[in-house]
Each structure stands twice: as structure tokens, then as C-alpha cells.
PDB file with SEQRES, HELIX, SHEET and CRYST1 records, atoms N, CA, C and O in Angstrom:
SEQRES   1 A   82  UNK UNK UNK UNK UNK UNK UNK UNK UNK UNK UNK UNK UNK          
SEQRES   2 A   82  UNK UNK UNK UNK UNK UNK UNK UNK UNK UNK UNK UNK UNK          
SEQRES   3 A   82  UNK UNK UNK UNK UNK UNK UNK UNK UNK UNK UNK UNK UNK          
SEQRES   4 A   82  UNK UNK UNK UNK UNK UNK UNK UNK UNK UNK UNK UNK UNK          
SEQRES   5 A   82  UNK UNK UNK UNK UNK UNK UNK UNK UNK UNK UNK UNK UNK          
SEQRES   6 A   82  UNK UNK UNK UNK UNK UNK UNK UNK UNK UNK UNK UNK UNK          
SEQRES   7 A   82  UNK UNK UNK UNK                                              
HELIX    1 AA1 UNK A    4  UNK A   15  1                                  12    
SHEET    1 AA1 2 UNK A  48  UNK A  52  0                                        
SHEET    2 AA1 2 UNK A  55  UNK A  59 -1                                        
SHEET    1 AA2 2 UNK A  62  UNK A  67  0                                        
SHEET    2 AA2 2 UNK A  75  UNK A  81 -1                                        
CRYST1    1.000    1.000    1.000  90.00  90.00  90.00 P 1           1          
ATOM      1  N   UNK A   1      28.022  34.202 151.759  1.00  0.00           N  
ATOM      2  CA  UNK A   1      29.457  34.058 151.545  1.00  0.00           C  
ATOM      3  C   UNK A   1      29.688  32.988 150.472  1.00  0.00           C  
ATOM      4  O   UNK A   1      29.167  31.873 150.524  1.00  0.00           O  
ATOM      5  N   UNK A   2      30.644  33.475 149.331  1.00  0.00           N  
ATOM      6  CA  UNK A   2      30.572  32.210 148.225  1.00  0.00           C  
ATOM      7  C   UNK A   2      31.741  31.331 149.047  1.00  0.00           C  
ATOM      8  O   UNK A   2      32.464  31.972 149.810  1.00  0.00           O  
ATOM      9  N   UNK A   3      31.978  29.701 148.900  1.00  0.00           N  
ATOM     10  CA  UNK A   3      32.566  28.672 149.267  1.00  0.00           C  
ATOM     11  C   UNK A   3      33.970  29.088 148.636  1.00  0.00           C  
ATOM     12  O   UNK A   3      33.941  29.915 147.725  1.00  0.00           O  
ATOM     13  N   UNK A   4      35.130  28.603 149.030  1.00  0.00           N  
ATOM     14  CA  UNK A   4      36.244  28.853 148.753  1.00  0.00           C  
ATOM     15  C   UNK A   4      36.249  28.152 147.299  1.00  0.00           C  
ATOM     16  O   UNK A   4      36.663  28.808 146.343  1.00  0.00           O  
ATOM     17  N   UNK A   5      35.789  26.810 147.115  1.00  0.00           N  
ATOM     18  CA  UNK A   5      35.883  26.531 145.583  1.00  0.00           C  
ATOM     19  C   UNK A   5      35.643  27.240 145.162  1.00  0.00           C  
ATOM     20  O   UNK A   5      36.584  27.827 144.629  1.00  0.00           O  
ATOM     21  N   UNK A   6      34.660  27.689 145.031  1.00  0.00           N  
ATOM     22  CA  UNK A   6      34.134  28.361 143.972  1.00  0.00           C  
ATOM     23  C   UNK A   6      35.012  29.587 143.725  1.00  0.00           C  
ATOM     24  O   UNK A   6      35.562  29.602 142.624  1.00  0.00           O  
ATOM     25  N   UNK A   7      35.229  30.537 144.477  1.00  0.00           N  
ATOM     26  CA  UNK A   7      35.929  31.594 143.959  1.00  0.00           C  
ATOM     27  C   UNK A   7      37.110  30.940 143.508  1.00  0.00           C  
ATOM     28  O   UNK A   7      37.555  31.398 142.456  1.00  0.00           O  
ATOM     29  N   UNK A   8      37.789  29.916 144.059  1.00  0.00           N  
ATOM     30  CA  UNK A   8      39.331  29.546 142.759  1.00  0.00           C  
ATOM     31  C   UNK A   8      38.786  29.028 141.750  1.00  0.00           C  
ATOM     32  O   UNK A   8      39.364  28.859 140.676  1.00  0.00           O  
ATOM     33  N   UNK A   9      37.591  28.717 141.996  1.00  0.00           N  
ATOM     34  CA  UNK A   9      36.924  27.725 139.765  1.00  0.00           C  
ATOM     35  C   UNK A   9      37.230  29.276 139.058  1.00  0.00           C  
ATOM     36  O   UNK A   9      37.948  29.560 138.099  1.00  0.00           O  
ATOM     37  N   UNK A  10      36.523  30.002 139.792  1.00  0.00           N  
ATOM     38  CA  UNK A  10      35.727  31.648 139.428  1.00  0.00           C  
ATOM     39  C   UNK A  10      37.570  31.888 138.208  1.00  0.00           C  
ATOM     40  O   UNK A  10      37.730  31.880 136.987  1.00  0.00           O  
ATOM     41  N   UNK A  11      38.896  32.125 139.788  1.00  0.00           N  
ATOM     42  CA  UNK A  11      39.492  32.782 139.051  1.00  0.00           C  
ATOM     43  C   UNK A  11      40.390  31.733 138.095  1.00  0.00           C  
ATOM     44  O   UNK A  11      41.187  32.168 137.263  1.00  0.00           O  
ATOM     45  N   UNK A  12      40.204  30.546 138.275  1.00  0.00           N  
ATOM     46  CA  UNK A  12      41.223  29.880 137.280  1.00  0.00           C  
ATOM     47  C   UNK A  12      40.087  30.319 135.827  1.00  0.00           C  
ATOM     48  O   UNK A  12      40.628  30.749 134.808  1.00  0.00           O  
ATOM     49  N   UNK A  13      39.134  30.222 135.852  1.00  0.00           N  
ATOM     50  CA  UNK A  13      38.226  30.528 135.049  1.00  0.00           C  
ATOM     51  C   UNK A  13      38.496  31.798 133.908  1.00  0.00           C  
ATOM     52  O   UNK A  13      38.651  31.930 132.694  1.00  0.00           O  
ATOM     53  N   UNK A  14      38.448  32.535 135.007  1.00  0.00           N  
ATOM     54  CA  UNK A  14      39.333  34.211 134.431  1.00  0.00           C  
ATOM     55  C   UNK A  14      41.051  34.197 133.884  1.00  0.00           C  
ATOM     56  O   UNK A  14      41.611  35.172 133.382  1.00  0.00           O  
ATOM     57  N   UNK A  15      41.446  33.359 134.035  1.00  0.00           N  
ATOM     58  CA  UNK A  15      43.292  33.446 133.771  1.00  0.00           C  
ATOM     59  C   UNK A  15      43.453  32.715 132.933  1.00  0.00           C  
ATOM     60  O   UNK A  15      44.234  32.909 132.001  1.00  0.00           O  
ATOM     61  N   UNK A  16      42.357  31.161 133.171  1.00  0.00           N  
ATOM     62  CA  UNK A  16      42.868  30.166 132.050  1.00  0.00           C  
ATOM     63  C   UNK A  16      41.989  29.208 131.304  1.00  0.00           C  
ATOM     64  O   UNK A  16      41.268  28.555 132.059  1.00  0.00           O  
ATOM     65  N   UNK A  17      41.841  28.925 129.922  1.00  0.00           N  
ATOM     66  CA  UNK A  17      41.206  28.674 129.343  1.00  0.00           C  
ATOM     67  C   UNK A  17      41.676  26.916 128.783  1.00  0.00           C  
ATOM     68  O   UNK A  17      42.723  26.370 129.131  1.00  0.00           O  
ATOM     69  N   UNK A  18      40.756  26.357 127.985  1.00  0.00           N  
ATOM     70  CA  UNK A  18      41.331  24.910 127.748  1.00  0.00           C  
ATOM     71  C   UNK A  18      40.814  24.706 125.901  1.00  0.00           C  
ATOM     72  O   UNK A  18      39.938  23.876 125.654  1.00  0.00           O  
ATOM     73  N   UNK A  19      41.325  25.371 124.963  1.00  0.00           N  
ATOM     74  CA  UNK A  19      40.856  25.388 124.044  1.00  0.00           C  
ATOM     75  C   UNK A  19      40.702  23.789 123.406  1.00  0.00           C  
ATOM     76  O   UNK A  19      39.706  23.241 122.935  1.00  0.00           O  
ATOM     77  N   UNK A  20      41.892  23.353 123.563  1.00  0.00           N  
ATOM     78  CA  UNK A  20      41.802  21.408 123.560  1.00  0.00           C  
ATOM     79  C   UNK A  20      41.848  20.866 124.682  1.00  0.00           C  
ATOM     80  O   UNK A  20      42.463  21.269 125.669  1.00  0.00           O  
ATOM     81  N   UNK A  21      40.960  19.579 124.542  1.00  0.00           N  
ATOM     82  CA  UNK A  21      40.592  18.501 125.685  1.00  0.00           C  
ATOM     83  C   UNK A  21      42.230  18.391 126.394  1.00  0.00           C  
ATOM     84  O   UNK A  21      43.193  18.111 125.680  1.00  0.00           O  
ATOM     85  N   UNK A  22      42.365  18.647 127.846  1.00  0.00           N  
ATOM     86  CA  UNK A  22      43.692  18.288 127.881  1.00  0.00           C  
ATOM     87  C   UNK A  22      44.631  19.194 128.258  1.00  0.00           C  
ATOM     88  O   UNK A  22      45.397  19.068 129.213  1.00  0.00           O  
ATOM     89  N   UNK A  23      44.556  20.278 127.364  1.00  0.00           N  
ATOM     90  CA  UNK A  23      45.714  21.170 127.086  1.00  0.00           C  
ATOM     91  C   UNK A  23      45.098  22.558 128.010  1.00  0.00           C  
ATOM     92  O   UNK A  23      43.955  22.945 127.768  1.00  0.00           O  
ATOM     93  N   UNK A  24      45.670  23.034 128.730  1.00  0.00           N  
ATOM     94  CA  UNK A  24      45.677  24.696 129.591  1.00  0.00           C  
ATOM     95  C   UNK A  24      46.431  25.636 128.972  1.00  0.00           C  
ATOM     96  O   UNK A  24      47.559  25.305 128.606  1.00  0.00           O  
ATOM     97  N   UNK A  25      46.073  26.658 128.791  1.00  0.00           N  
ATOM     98  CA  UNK A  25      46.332  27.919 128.719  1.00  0.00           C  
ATOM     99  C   UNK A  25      45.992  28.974 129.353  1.00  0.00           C  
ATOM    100  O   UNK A  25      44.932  29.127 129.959  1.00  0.00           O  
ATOM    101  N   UNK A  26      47.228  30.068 129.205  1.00  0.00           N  
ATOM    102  CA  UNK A  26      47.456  31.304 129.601  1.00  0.00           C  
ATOM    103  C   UNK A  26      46.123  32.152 129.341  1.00  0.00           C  
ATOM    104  O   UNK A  26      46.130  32.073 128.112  1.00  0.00           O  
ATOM    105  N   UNK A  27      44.975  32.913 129.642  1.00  0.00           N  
ATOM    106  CA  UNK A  27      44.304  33.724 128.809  1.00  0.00           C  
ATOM    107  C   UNK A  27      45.296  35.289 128.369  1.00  0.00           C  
ATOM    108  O   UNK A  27      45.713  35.954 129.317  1.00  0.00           O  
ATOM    109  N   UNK A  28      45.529  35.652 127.267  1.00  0.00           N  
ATOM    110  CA  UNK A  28      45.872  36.626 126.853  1.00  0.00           C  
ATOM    111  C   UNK A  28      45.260  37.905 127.793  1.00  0.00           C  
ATOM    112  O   UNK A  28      44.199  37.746 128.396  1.00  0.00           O  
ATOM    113  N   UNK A  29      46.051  39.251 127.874  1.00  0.00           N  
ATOM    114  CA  UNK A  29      45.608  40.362 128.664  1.00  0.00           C  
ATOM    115  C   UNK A  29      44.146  40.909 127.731  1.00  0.00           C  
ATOM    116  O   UNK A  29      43.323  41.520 128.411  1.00  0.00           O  
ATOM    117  N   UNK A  30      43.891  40.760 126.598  1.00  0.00           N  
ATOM    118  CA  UNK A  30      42.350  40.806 125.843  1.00  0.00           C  
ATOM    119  C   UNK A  30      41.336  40.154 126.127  1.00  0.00           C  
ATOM    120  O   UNK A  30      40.175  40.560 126.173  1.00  0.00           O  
ATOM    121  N   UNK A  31      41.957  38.555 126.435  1.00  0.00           N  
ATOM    122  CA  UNK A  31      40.371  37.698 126.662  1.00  0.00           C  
ATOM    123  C   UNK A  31      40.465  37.720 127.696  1.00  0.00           C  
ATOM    124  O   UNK A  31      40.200  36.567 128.035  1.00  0.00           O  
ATOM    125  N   UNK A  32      40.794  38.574 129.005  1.00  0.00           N  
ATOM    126  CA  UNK A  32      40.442  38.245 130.540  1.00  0.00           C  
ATOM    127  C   UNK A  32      39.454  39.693 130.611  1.00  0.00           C  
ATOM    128  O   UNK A  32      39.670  40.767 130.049  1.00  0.00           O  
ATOM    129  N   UNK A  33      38.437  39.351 131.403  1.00  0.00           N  
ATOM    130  CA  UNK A  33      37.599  39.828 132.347  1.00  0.00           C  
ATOM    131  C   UNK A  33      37.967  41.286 132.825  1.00  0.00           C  
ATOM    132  O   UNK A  33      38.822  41.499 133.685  1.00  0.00           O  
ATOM    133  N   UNK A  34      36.971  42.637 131.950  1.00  0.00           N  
ATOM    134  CA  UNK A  34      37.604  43.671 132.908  1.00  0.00           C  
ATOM    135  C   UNK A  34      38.004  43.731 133.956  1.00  0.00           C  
ATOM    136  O   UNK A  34      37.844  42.653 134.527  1.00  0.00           O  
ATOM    137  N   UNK A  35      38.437  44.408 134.514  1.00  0.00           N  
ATOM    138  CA  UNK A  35      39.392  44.928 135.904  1.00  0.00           C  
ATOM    139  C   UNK A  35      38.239  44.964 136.577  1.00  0.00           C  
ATOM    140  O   UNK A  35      38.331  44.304 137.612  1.00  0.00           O  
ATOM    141  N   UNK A  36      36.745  45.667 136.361  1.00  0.00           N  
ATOM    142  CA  UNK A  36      36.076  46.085 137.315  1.00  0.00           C  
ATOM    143  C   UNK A  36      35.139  44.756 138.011  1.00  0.00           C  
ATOM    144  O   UNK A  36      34.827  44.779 139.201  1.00  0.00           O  
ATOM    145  N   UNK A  37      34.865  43.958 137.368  1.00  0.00           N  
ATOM    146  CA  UNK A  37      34.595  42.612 137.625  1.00  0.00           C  
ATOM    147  C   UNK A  37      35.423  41.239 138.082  1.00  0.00           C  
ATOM    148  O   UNK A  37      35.011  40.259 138.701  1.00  0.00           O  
ATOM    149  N   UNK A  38      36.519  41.484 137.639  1.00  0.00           N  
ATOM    150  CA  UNK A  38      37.456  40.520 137.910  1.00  0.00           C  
ATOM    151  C   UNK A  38      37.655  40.317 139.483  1.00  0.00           C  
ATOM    152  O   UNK A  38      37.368  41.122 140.369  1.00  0.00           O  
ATOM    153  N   UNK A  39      38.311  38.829 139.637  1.00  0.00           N  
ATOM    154  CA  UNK A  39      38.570  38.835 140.622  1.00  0.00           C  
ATOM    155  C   UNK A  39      40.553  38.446 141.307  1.00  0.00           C  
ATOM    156  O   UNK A  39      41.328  37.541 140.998  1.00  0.00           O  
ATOM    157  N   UNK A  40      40.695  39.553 142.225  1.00  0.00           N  
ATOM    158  CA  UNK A  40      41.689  39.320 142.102  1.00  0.00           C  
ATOM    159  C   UNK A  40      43.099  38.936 143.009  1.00  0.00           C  
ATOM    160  O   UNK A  40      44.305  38.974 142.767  1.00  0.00           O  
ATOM    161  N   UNK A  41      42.226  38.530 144.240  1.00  0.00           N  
ATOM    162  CA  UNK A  41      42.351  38.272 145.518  1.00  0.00           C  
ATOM    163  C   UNK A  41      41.464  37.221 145.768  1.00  0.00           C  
ATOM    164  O   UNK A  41      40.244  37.384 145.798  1.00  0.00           O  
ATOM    165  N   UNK A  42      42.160  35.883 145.994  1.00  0.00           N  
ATOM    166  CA  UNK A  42      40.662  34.657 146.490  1.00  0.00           C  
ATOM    167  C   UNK A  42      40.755  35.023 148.175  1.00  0.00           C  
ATOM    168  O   UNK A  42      40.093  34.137 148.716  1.00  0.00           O  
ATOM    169  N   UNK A  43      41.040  35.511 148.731  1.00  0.00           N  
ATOM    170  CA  UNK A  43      41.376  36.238 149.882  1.00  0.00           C  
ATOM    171  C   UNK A  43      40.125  37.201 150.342  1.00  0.00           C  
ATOM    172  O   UNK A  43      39.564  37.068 151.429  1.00  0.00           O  
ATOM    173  N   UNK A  44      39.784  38.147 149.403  1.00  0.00           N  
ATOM    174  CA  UNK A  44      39.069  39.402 149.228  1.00  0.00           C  
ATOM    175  C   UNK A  44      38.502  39.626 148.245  1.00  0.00           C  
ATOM    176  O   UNK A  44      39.054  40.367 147.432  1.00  0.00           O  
ATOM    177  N   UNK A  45      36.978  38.983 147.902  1.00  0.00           N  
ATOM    178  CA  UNK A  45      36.966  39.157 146.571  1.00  0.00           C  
ATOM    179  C   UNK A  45      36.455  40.157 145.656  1.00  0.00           C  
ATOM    180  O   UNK A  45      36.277  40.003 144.448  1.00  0.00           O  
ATOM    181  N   UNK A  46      36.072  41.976 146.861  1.00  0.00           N  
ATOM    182  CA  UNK A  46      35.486  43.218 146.769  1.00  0.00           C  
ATOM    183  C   UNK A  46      36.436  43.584 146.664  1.00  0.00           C  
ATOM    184  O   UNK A  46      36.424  44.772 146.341  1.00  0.00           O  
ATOM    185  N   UNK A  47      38.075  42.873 146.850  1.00  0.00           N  
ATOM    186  CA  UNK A  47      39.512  43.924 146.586  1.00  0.00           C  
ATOM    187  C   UNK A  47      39.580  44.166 144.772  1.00  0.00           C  
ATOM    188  O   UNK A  47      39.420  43.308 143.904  1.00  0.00           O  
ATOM    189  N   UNK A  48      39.839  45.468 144.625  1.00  0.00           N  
ATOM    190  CA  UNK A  48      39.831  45.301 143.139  1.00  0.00           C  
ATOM    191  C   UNK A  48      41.120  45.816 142.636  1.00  0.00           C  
ATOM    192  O   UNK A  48      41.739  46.501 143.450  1.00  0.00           O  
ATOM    193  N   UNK A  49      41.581  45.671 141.657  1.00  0.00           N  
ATOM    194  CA  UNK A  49      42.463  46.728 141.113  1.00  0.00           C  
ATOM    195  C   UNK A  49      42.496  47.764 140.794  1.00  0.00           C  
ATOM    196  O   UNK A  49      41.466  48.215 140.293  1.00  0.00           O  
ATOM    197  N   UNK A  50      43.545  48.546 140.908  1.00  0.00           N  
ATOM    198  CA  UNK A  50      42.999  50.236 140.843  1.00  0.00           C  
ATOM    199  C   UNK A  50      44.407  50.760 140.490  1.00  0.00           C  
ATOM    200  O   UNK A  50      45.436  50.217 140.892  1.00  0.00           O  
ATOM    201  N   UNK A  51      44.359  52.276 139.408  1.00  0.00           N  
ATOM    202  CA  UNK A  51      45.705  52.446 139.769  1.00  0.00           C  
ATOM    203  C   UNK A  51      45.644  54.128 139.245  1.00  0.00           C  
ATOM    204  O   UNK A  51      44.894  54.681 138.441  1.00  0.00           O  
ATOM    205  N   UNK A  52      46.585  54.564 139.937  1.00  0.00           N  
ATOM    206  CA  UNK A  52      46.431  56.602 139.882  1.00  0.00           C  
ATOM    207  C   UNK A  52      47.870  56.692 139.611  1.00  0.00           C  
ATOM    208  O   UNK A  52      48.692  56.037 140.252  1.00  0.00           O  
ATOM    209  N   UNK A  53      48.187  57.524 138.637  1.00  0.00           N  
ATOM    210  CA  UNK A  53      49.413  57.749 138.443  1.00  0.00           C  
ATOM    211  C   UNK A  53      50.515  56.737 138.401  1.00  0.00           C  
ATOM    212  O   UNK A  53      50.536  55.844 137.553  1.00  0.00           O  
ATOM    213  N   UNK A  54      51.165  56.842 139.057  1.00  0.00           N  
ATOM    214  CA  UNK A  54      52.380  55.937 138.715  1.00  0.00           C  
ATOM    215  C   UNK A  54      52.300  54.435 140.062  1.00  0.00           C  
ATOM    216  O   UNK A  54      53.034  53.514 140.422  1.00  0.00           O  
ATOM    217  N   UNK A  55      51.271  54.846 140.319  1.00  0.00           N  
ATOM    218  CA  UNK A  55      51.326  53.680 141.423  1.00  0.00           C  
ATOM    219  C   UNK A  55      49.776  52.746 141.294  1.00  0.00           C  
ATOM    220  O   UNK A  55      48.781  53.330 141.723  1.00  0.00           O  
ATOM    221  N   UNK A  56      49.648  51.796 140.904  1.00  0.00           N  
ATOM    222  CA  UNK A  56      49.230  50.506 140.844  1.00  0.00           C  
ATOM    223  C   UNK A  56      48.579  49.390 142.249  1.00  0.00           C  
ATOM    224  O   UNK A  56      49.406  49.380 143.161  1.00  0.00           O  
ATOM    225  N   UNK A  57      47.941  48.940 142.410  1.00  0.00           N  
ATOM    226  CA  UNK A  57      47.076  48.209 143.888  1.00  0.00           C  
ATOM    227  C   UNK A  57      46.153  47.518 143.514  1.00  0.00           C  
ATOM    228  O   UNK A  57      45.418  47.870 142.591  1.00  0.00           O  
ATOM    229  N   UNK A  58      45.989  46.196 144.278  1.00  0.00           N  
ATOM    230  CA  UNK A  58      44.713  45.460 144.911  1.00  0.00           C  
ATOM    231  C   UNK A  58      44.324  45.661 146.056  1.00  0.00           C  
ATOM    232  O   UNK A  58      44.818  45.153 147.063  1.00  0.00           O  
ATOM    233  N   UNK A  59      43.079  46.686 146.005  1.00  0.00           N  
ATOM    234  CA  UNK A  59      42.628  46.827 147.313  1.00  0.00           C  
ATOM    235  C   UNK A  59      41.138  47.765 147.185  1.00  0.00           C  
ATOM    236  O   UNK A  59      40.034  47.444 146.747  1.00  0.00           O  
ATOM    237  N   UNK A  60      41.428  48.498 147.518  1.00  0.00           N  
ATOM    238  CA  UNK A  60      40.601  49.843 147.772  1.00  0.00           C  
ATOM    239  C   UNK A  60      40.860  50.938 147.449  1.00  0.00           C  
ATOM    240  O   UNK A  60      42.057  51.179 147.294  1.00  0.00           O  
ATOM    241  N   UNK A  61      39.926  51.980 147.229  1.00  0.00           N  
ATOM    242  CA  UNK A  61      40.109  53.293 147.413  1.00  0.00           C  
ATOM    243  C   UNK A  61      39.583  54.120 148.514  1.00  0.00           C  
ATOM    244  O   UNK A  61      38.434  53.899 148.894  1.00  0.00           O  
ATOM    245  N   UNK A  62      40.250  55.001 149.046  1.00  0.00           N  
ATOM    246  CA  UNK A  62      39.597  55.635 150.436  1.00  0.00           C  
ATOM    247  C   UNK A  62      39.646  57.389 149.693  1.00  0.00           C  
ATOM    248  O   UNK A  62      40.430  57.668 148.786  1.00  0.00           O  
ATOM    249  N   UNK A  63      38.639  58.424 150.305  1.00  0.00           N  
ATOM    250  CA  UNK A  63      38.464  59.549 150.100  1.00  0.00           C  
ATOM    251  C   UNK A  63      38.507  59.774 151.679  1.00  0.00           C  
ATOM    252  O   UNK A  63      37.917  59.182 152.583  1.00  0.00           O  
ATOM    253  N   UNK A  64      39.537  60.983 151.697  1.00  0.00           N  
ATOM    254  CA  UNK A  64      39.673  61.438 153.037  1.00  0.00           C  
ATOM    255  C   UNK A  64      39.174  62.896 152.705  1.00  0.00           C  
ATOM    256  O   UNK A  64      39.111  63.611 151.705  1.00  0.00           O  
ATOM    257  N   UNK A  65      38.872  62.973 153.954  1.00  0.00           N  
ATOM    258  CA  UNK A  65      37.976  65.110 154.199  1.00  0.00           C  
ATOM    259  C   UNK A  65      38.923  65.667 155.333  1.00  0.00           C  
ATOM    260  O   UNK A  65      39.020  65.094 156.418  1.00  0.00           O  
ATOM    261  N   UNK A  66      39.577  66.752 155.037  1.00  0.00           N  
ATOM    262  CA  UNK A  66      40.684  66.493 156.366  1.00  0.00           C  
ATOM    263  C   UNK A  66      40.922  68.348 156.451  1.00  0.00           C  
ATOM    264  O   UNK A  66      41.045  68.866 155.341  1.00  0.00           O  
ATOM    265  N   UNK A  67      40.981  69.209 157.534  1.00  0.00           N  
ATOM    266  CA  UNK A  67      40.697  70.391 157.717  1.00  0.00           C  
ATOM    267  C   UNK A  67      42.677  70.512 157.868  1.00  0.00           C  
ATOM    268  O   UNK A  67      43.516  69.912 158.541  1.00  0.00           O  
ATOM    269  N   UNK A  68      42.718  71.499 156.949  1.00  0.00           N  
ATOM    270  CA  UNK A  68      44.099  72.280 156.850  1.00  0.00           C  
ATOM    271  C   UNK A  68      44.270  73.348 156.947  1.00  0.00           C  
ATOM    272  O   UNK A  68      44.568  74.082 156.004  1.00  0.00           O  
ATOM    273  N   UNK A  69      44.100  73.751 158.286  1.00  0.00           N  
ATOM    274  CA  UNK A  69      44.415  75.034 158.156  1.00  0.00           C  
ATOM    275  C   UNK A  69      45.598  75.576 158.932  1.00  0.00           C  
ATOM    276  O   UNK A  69      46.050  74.973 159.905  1.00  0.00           O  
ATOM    277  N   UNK A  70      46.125  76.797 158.460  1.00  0.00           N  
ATOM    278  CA  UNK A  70      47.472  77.044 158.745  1.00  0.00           C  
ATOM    279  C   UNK A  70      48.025  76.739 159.919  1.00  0.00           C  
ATOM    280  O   UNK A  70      49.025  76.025 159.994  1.00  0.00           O  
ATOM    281  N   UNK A  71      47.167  77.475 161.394  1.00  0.00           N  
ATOM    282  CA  UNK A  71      47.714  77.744 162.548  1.00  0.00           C  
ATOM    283  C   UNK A  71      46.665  76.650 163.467  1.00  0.00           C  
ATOM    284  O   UNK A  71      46.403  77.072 164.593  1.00  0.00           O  
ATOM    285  N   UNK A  72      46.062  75.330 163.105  1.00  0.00           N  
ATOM    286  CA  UNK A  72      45.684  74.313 163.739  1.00  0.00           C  
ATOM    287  C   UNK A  72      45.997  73.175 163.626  1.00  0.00           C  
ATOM    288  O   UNK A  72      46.917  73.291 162.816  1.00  0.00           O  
ATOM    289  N   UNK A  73      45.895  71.821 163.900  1.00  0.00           N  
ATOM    290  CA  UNK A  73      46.376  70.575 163.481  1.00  0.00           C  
ATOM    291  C   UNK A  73      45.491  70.123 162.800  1.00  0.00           C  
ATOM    292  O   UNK A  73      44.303  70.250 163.094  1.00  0.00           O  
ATOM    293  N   UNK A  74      46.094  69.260 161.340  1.00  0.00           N  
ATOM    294  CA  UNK A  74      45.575  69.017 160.502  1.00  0.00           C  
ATOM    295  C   UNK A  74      44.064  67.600 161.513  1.00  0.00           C  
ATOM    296  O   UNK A  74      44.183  67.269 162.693  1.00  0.00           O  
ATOM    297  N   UNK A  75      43.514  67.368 161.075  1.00  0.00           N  
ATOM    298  CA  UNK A  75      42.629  66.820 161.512  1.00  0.00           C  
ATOM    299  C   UNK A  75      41.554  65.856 160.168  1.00  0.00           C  
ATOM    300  O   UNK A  75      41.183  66.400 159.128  1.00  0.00           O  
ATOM    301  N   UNK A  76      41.328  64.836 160.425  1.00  0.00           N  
ATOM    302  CA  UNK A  76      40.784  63.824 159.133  1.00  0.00           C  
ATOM    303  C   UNK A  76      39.424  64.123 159.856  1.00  0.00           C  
ATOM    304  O   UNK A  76      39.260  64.207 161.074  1.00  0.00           O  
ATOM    305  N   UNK A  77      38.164  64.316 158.545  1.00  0.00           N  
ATOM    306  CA  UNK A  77      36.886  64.710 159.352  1.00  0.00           C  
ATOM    307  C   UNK A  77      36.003  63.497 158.505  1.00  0.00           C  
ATOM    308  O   UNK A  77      34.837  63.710 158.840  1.00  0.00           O  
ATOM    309  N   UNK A  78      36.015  62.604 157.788  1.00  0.00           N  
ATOM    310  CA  UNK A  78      35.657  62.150 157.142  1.00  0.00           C  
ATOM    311  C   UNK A  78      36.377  61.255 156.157  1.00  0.00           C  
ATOM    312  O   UNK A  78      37.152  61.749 155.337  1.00  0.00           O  
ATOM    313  N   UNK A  79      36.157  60.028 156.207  1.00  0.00           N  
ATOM    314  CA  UNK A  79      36.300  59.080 155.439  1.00  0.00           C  
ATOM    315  C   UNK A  79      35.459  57.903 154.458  1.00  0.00           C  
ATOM    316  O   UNK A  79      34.748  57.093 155.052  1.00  0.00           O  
ATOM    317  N   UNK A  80      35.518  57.865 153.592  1.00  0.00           N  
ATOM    318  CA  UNK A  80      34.414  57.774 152.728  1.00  0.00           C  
ATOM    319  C   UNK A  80      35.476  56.424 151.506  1.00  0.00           C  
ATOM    320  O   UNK A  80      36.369  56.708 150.709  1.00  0.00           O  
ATOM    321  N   UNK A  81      34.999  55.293 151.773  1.00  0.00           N  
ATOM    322  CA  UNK A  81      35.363  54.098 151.017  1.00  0.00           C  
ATOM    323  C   UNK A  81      34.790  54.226 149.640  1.00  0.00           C  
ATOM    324  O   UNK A  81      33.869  55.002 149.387  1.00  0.00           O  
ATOM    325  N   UNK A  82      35.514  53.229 148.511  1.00  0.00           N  
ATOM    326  CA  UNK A  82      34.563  53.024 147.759  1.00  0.00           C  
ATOM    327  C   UNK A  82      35.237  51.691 146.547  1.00  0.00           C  
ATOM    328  O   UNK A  82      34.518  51.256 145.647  1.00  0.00           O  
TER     329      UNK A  82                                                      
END                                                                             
């Protein structure tokens, strides 16, 4: 388990930079850390960003397997994280 410092060094690390002794800055949406590495939750730090269509998240993705058929109840047979 990494120590709680460390993951806030991690993400001030990722957001903000100190080009002069002294002075903090914003990192621009170019110089930050792909999405797939980043971190973006000091909470969760396997939560990632993700986004399908018009809707946007920190979290997860789930794949559901789920039997539809007309004249039975739908039923989830499988769930599969990732």
C-alpha cells in the first residue's frame, strides 16, 4: 500500500509544476500525465478516468453478460471489471 504522502507528492506532482524557485503553477492540459497513468482520486488510486459518449467518470468500467430473452426475466450472468 503506497503512504498517503506520497500519493498527494505523486498528484501535486501531476497538476503542478515550479518553473521558478518560489513560484507554483497550473500544469497546462499538454504537460499533465496521460489519463491512463494519472492519478486521480488520492482516495482510489486504480480509479481512472474514462469516458463513452456523452458521459464522463472517475472510476471504473464494468462489462455485464446478461440473458434477454423475450418471455423470461432478464438475468446478469456475468460480470467482468476492468
Amino acid at each position: 500500500m503506497i503512504p498517503a504522502v506520497e500519493i498527494l507528492r505523486q498528484v501535486w506532482g501531476q497538476q503542478f509544476y515550479a518553473p521558478v524557485q518560489g513560484k507554483v503553477k497550473w500544469r497546462t492540459p499538454k504537460d499533465m500525465p496521460p489519463s491512463t497513468i494519472a492519478i486521480h482520486s488520492p482516495y482510489n488510486v486504480e480509479a481512472y478516468y474514462s469516458s463513452k459518449r456523452s458521459v464522463n467518470w472517475v472510476g471504473y468500467k464494468a462489462h455485464v453478460t446478461e440473458i434477454c430473452d423475450e418471455d423470461t426475466p432478464h438475468f446478469i450472468t456475468h460480470v467482468q471489471t476492468g
